[in-house]
C-alpha positions in Angstrom: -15.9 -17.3 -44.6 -15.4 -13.9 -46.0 -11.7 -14.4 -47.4 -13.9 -17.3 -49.0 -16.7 -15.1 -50.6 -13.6 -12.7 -51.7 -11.8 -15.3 -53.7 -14.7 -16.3 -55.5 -16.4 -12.8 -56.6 -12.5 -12.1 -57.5 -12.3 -15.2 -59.3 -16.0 -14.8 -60.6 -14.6 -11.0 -62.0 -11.7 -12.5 -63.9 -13.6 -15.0 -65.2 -16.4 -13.1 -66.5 -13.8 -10.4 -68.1 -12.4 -13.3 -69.5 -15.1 -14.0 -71.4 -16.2 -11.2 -73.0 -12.5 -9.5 -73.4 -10.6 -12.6 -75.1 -7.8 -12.1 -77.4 -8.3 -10.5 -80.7 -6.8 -9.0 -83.6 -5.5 -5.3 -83.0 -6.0 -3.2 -85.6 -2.8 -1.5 -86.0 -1.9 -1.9 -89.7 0.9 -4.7 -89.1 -0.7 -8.4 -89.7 1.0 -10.0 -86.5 1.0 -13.9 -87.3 0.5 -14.5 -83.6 -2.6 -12.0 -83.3 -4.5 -14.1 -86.0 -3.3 -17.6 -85.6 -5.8 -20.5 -86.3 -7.5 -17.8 -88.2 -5.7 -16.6 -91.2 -4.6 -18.5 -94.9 -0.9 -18.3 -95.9 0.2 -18.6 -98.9 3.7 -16.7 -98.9 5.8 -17.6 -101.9 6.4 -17.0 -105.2 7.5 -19.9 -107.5 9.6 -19.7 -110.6 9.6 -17.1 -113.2 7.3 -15.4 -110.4 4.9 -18.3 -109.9 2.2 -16.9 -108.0 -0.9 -18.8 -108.5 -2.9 -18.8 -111.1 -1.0 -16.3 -112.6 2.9 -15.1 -113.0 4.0 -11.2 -111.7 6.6 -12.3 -108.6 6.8 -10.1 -105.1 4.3 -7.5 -106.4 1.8 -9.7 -107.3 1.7 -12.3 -104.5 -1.8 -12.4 -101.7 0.5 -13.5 -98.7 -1.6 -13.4 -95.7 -5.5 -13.0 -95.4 -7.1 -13.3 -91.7 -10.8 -13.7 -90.8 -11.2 -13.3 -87.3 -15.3 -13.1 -85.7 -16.3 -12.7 -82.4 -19.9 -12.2 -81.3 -21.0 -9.4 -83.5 -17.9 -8.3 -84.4 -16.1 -9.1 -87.3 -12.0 -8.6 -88.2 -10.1 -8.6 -90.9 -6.8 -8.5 -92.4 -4.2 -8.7 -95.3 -1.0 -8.6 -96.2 0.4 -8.5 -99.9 3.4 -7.3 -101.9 0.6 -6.3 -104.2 0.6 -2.2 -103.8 -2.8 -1.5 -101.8 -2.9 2.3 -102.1 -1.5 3.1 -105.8 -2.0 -0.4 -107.3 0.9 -1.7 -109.9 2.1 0.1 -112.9 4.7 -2.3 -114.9 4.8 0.8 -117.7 2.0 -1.3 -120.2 -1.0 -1.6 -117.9 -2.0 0.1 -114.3 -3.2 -3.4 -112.4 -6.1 -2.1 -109.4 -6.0 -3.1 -106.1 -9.5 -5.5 -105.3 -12.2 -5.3 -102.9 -12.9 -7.2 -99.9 -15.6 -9.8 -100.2 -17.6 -12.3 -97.8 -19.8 -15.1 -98.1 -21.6 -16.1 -94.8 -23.0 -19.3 -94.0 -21.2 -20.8 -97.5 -24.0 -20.7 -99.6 -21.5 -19.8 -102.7 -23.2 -16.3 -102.5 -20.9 -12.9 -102.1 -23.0 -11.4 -99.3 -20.7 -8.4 -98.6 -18.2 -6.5 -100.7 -16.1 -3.7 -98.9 -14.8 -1.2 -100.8 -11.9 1.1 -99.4 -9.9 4.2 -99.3 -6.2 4.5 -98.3 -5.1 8.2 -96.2 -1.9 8.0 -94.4 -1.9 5.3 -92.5 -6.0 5.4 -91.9 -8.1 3.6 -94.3 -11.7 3.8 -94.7 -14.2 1.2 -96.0 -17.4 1.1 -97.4 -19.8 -1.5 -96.9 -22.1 -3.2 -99.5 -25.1 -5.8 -98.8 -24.9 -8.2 -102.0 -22.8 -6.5 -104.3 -22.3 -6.5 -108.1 -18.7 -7.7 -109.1 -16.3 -6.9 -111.4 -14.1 -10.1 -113.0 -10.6 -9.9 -113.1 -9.7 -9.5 -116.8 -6.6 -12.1 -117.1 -7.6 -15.0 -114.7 -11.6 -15.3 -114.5 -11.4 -18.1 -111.9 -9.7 -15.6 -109.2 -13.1 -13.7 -109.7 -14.5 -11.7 -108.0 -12.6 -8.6 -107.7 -14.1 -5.5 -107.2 -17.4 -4.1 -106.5 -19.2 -2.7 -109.2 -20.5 0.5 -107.3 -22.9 1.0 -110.4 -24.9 -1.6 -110.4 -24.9 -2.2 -106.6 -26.9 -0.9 -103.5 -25.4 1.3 -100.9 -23.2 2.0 -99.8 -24.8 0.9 -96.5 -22.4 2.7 -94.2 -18.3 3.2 -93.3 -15.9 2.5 -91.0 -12.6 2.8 -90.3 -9.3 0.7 -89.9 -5.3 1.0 -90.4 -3.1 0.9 -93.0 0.4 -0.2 -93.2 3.8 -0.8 -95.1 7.2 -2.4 -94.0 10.2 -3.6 -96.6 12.4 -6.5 -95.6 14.8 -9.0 -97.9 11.4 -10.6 -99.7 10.8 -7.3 -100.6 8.0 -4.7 -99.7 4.9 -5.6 -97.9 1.1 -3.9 -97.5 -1.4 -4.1 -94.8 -5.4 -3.6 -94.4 -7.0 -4.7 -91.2 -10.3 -3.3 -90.1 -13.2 -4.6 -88.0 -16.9 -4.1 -87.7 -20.5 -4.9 -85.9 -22.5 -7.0 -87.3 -25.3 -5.1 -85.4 -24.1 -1.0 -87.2 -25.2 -2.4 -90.8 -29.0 -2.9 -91.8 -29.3 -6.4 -93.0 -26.4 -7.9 -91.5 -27.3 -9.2 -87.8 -29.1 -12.3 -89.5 -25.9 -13.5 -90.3 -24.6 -13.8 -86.3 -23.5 -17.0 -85.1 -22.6 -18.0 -89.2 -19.1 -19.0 -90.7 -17.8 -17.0 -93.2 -15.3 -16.9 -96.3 -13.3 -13.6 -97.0 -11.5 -13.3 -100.1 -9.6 -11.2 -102.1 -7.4 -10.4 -105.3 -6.7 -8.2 -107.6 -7.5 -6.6 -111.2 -5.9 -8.9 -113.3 -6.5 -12.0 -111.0 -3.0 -13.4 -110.6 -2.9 -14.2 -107.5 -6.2 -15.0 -104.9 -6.4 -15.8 -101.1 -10.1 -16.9 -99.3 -10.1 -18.2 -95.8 -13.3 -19.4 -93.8 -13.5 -19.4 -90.2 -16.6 -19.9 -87.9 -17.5 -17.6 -84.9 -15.4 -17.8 -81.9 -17.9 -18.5 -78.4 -18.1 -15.6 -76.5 -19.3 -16.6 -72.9 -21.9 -13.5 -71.9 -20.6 -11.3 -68.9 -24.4 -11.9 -67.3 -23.9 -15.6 -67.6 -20.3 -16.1 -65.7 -21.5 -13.6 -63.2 -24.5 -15.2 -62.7 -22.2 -18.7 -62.2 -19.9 -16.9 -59.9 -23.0 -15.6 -57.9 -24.3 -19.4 -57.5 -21.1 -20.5 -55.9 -20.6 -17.8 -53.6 -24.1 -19.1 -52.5 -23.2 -22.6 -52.1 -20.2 -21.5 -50.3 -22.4 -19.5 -47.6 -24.9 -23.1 -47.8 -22.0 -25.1 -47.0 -21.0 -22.6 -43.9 -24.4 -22.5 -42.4 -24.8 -26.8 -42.6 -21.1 -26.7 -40.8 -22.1 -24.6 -38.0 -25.4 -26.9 -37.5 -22.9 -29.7 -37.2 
C-alpha cells in the first residue's frame, strides 16, 4: 500500500508540473523553428528581381519568420528578418525604418496593442501601447500598419524586456526579436485572457509583411491535477480497506 500511495503522489507531482511548465518559446534571441512550431508563419523566400511580397528589395527586405506563442497570461513573441532591426536599411537614396509590433485579440480587425522597441547589445526593450495610433507604410499601404505613432497615442503603459539577435549564413544575414509578457503587468489587458490573437509586422516602406494568429494554449492549473492526484491516492486507500474486509 505505501509503494502504491508513492507512485501516485510521484506521478500526481509530474503530472501537475507538467501542466503548468509545458514547453515554450526561450527567449534567447535565435528564433528556433522547433521552439515555435504550430505557432509561427513562414514565409522565407525571395522571388525574382527580389520578389518579396508586395514589394521588391531581396534578402534585406524579406519578413521570414513571425511566431505568436500564448500561454495562460503570458504572451510570446518572435521574428526573424533579413530586414536590419537595429539600424534599419540605407540603400544610399532613402533610410527605410524598422516597424512596430502589433496585435489584434479576439479578431475584431482592431490593432489592440502596438509595441514599440529599443535595440542595446543583444538586450532589447519594448514599450507597450493599449490601442495605438499608426503610421502607414509610405510605398505599399496594404502592408499597413507599421509603426506606432507615439504622438497621437496613450502611454506608454509600461516596458519589458527580451533578446536580440544576429547570425549570417549562405541566404545572407538574419535578425531576431523575441520577447514575452503578462497579460496581468498591463492595465487594460487581462480582458483579453483566454482570446486568439493576430501579431503582425513590417516595415517603413511596406515591402514585405508577415501576421500570424494563434489561440491560447490550455494550461491545466497546478491546484486542479493535484487535487486529481489527491482523489486517486484516496480511492487507492478505499480499494485497500474493502480488500482487507474481504
Amino acid at each position: 500500500m505505501k509503494r502504491l500511495v508513492l507512485f501516485l503522489m510521484v506521478f500526481t507531482f509530474f503530472v501537475a508540473m507538467g501542466g503548468v511548465a509545458s514547453a515554450v518559446p526561450t527567449i534567447d534571441g535565435d528564433f528556433q523553428y522547433s521552439e515555435w512550431a504550430g505557432h509561427f508563419t513562414e514565409e522565407d523566400w525571395v522571388g525574382q528581381h527580389g520578389y518579396v511580397g508586395p514589394g521588391y528589395g531581396g534578402q534585406e527586405f524579406d519578413v521570414e519568420y513571425l511566431g505568436l506563442y500564448i500561454a495562460g497570461d503570458m504572451v510570446y513573441f518572435g521574428l526573424q528578418t533579413g530586414f536590419n532591426l537595429k539600424d534599419g536599411v540605407d540603400n544610399g537614396l532613402h533610410n527605410y525604418e524598422q516597424g512596430d509590433f502589433f496585435m489584434d485579440f479576439g479578431g475584431d480587425g482592431t490593432w489592440d496593442v502596438g509595441i514599440d522597441y529599443s535595440v542595446s547589445g543583444n538586450e532589447a526593450t519594448y514599450s507597450l501601447y493599449l490601442n495605438p495610433s499608426y503610421e502607414d507604410p509610405y510605398l505599399y499601404h496594404n502592408s499597413t500598419p507599421y509603426q506606432v505613432n507615439k504622438d497621437n497615442s496613450s502611454g506608454p503603459f509600461g516596458t519589458f524586456s527580451g533578446k536580440y539577435g544576429t547570425y549570417k549564413d549562405r541566404q545572407g544575414q538574419h535578425y531576431v526579436l523575441e520577447g514575452a509578457f503578462s497579460l496581468w503587468d498591463f492595465s487594460g489587458l487581462s480582458e483579453y485572457l483566454g482570446e486568439k490573437a493576430t501579431i503582425h509586422w513590417t516595415m517603413s516602406c511596406g515591402n514585405d509583411v508577415l501576421e500570424h494568429t494563434t489561440s491560447p494554449v490550455p494550461t491545466p492549473e497546478p491546484a486542479t491535477m493535484l487535487l486529481f492526484g489527491t482523489g486517486l491516492i484516496g480511492l487507492a486507500g478505499l480499494g485497500r480497506k474493502k480488500l482487507k474486509k474481504r
